[in-house]
N, C-alpha and C positions, 0 to 999 in steps of 0.2 A: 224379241223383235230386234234385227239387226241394227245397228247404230245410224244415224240420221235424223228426218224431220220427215214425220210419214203426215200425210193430208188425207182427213177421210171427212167425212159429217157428224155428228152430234149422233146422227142412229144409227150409224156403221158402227162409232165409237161402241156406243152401250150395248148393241149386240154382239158386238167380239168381245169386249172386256167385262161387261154387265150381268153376266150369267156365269154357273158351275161353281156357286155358293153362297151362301146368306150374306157373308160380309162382302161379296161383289157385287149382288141386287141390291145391297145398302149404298155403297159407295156408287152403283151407277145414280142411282134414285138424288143423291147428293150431286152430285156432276149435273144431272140434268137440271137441277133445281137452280145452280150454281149460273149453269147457262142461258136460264133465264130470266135472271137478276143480272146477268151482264150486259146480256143482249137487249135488256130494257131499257138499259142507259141509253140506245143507240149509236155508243162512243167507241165500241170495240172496237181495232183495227185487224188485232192477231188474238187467238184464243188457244194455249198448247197448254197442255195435258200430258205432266212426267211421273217421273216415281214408282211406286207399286203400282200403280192401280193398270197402267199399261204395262205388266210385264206377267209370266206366268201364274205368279205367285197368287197361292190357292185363296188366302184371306190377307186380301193389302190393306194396310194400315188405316188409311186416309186417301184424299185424294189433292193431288196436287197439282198445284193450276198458274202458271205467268200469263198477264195480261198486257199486250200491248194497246194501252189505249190512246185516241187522236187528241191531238193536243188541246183542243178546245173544253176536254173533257175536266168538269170543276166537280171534284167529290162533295163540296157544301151544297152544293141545291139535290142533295139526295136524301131520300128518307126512309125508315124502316128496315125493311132488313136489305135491300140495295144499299145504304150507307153502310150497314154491319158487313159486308160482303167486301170492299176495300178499307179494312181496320185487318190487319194479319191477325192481331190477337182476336179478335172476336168473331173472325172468319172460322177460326179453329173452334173456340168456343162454341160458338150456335151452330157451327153447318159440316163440322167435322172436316176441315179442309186447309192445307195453306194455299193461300192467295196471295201472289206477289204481283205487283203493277207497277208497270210506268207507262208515262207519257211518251209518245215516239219520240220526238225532240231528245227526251231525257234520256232516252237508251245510250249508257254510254259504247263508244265504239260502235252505234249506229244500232239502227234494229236489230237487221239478220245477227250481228255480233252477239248482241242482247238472248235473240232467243238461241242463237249454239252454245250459250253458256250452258244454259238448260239440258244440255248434254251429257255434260259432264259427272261422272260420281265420284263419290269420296276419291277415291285411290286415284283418281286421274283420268282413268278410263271412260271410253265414250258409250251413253245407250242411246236408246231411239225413243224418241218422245212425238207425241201427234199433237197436228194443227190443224185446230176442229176448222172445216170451211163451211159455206152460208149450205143449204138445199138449195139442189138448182129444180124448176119446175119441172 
C-alpha cells in the first residue's frame, strides 16, 4: 500500500486485509472485536490501523491500532474487557493487539500530526496506514 492515510470501513478493512491465511482471518476476527470495544465507548474520534496487518505480508504478527479519542473520554468508568482494551499491556496480552491512545487535546503537535506519526517505520521511511471510517447507510 503506497504511503499515506487510506479511509476505508471496518468491512472494506477485513475484506482486503482479513483473508488469504489463518493468521489473517485471526488477526481480522481481533480488529473487529477490537472495534467494537472502541466503538462502544462512543468516544472514538479517529480509528487507524498500521503495521503488518495492512500490508502484504502473508502472516502479520498482530494488529495494530492508534486511537484518537474525544476529550471527554475517562478510561475509569469502563469495565471488562473495554477497560483491558486501553491498558497497552493487556491489550497485547488478551486480544493480541497494540493499542495506543490519546485524547485529541493530548495529541502532541495536534491530531493530523499525531496520526502521520503512524507512518512512519523504523528506518524513517513512510507506509500507508488506514482510517477506519463510520458505515454510511
Amino acid at each position: 500500500m503506497p504511503s499515506g492515510v487510506h479511509r476505508a470501513t471496518l468491512r472494506e478493512v477485513l475484506d482486503r486485509f482479513g483473508t488469504g491465511s489463518n493468521s489473517r482471518r485471526r488477526m481480522a476476527l481481533r480488529l473487529n472485536r477490537i472495534h467494537r470495544l472502541a466503538a462502544g465507548t462512543g468516544q472514538v474520534a479517529r480509528f487507524i490501523v498500521f503495521g503488518s496487518f495492512v500490508t502484504a505480508k502473508a502472516n502479520p504478527n498482530d494488529v495494530d491500532v492508534f486511537l484518537v479519542m474525544e476529550d471527554t473520554f475517562d478510561v475509569s468508568g469502563l469495565t471488562g474487557d473495554a477497560r483491558l482494551l486501553f491498558d497497552h499491556q493487556e491489550a497485547q496480552s488478551q486480544f493480541g493487539a497494540s493499542v495506543f491512545w490519546v485524547r485529541r487535546l493530548a495529541a502532541l503537535g495536534g491530531e493530523k500530526q499525531a496520526i502521520e506519526f503512524w507512518q512512519l517505520k523504523r528506518d524513517g521511511t513512510k507506509r500507508g496506514i488506514v482510517e477506519i471510517q463510520p458505515e454510511t447507510p
